[in-house]
C-alpha positions, 0 to 999 in steps of 0.5 A: 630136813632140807629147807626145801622140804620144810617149807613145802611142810610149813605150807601144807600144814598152814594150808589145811588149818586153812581148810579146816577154820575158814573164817568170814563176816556177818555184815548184814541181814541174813550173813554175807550173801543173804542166804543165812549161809556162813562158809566157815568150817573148823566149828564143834561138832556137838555141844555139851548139855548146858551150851558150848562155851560162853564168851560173854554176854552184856545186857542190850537195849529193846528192838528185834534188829540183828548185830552185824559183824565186819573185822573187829567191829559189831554193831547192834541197833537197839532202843534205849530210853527215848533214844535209838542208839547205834553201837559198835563193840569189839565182837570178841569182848562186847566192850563199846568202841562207839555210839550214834544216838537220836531221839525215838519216841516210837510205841508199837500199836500191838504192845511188842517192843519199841526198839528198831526192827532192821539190822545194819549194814556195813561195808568196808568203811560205812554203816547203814541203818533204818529206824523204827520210826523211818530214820534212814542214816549212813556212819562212818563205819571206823568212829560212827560219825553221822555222814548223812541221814533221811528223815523218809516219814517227812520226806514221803508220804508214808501210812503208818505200818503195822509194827513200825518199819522193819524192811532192811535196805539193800545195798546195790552197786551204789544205790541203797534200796529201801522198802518204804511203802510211800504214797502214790507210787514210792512202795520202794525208793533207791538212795544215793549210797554216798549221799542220801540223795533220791534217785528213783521211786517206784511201786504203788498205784501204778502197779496194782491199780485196776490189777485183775488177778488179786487173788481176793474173793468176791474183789476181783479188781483193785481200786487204789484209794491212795491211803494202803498200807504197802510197806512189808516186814520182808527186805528186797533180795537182788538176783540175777535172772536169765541174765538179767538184773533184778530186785525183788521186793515182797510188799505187802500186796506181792511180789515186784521185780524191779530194774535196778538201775531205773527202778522200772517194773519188769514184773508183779505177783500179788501175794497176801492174804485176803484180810487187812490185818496181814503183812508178808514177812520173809525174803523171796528164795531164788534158785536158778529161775525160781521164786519161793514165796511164803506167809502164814497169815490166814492160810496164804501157804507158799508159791513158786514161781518160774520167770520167763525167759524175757525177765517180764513175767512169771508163772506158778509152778506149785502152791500149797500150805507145804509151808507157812512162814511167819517172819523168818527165810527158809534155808535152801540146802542142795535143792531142799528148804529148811524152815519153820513153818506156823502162824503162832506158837500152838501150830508151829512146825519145823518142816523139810521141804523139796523146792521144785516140787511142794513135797514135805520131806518130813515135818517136826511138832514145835507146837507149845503154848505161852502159858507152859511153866518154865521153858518149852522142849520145844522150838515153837517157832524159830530161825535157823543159819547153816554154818560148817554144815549144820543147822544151827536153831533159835527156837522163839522161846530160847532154845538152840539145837544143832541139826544135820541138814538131810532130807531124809528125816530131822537129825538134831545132834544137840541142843539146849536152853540158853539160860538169858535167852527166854520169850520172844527171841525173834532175831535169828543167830549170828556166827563170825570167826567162830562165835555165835551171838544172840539177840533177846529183847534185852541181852546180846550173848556170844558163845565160842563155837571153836574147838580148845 
């Protein structure tokens, strides 16, 4: 064969198994864009009965935060004793590389566990974390030395949240934007990235004060009294809108969009419940000019609101019960959300639904009970990512399903109970290079998900 001809062959071949198993990290909440999507191919196309092949697995500390994957390292949070511990491990053995440790003495008011709820974020060379308990901190990414940390419930004045603090920063340029829920006006407060230095606050008494339209029956106005709880279980989302630059935080009253730079408003939508016990839990869900917004406490349903041309408003388009996310962020796939819907576990349904319109698609019985011996057939509740085109499912009481994502009915191709994995896996799935990897309340598993 000429030499011509068979580099020209080389090159081909490399570039479809390039085609084929693109690859890509998982470096923060919700995957490399925040949508849940992973743009890796080249993943098997169904399962055996008892799982795809297990790669490892290693008994972890107590806490709902997800690893997070850059490179050759993993990082999981989790709660050990009487300490938070931030690790590092090599993804492809789960061995230990390093750990950052720090006295935790957090107990849940509810009696769910006592470890951290936010999942770390990593950039090229740092890893940013927030405690259970409020301790805001960046590491050295490479050897998980200390570069700076916060202390925010001594630094703000902060009322205490009703599951501990469970907001997951944002990384905006170099502002590191974090859901506090502080007193009077620090609901959201922006940190120097390199330094832990405050640069702006913003959300609070100035926002929903004297607010007309609160959505509360027979309380038509709001009267701050300066000791409201304002922290979420949502994490701000970052969005471009006609234009314009937007954070868009879901605290517990509603919706607020902010200037990134300044931390200015540009709009607010109160969304909640009208009982206290309430929180809002999911992450706004942004297509072209529209928010989806979505709870399951007390009939609340969803919303979708359309911004104004000017970025200073916005108005519902539809709302309905059509979905009743608890804690986990619908997927949008080609116009359609996929999500679980459901406040416990007896009502939980697995549902399509058309993003512009409110229309349920088609909607899926995951309803079980605790008290069921063994493990359900069911999904109860759940969190899904979508990878080489497929959805890939982690119901609350272990059960993992692959799903073709289609609007036109529910098409599960495979599914079946991970053996280590039983009630509450709350912490959705996790893929990078091939490998998935699941979080129970006390294990850390990692299936291989490439073809042999």
């Amino acid at each position: 064969m000429h030499p011509l001809i068979q580099l020209i062959a080389l090159a081909t071949m490399f570039l479809g198994y390039q085609r084929d198993s693109l690859a890509e990290d998982w470096p923060g909440f919700l995957g490399l864009r925040g949508d849940s999507i992973s743009h890796e191919t080249g993943l098997l196309k169904s399962w055996p009965d008892q799982g795809p092949p297990l790669a490892w697995k290693k008994t972890v500390g107590t806490g709902y935060s997800a690893p997070s994957i850059r490179g050759d390292l993993l990082v999981l949070h989790h709660r050990l004793g009487k300490e938070e511990v931030v690790e590092a491990m090599d993804p492809l053995s789960g061995e230990s590389q390093w750990r950052h440790a720090y006295p935790s003495a957090y107990i849940d008011p509810y009696g769910y566990n006592n470890g951290p709820r936010c999942t770390p974020l990593l950039t090229q060379d740092r890893c940013y974390g927030l405690g259970a308990e409020g301790k805001l901190f960046c590491l050295d990414l490479m050897r998980g030395e200390l570069i700076w940390e916060r202390d925010t419930a001594r630094d703000f004045q902060i009322p205490e949240a009703f599951f501990g603090v469970g907001s997951t920063p944002l990384l905006e340029g170099n502002k590191l934007i974090v859901m506090l829920g502080a007193q009077p006006n620090a609901g959201v407060v922006a940190f120097d990235a390199q330094t832990g230095a405050t640069l702006w606050t913003a959300v609070g008494k100035e926002t929903w004060d004297g607010e007309p339209k609160t959505g509360w029956r027979g309380e038509p106005i709001v009267r701050w009294q300066g000791h409201e709880k304002q922290a979420s279980y949502a994490s701000p989302v970052a969005a471009t809108i006609h234009g314009r630059r937007h954070i868009l935080c879901l605290m517990r009253q509603g919706l607020v969009s902010l200037d990134p730079e300044t931390g200015k408003e540009q709009f607010h939508f109160w969304f909640r419940a009208t009982v206290n016990e309430s929180v809002n839990a999911m992450n706004p869900v942004v297509s072209g000019d529209t928010i989806l917004l979505s709870a399951a406490y007390y009939r609340v349903g969803a919303v979708l609101l359309k911004v104004a041309s000017d970025g200073r408003s916005v108005s519902p388009l539809w709302r309905s019960l059509a979905l009743e996310v608890h804690w986990s962020t619908p997927l949008l796939i080609d116009g359609h959300l996929y999500a679980f819907s459901g406040r416990n576990e007896p009502d939980a349904r697995f549902r399509c639904v058309e993003m512009a319109t409110g229309e349920v698609k088609w909607d899926q019985d995951e309803s079980w009970r605790k008290s069921y011996q063994g493990p359900p057939e069911k999904y109860g509740r759940g969190s899904a990512i979508l990878a080489d085109g497929k959805l890939i499912a982690m119901g609350e009481a272990g059960q993992l399903g692959l799903f073709n994502p289609t609007p036109a009915g529910p098409e599960e191709i495979s599914h079946f109970q991970v053996p280590e994995m039983k009630y509450p896996c709350w912490t959705a799935p996790v893929l990078s290079e091939g490998r998935l990897f699941l979080r129970s309340e006390d294990k850390l598993i990692c299936y291989d998900l490439k073809p042999h």
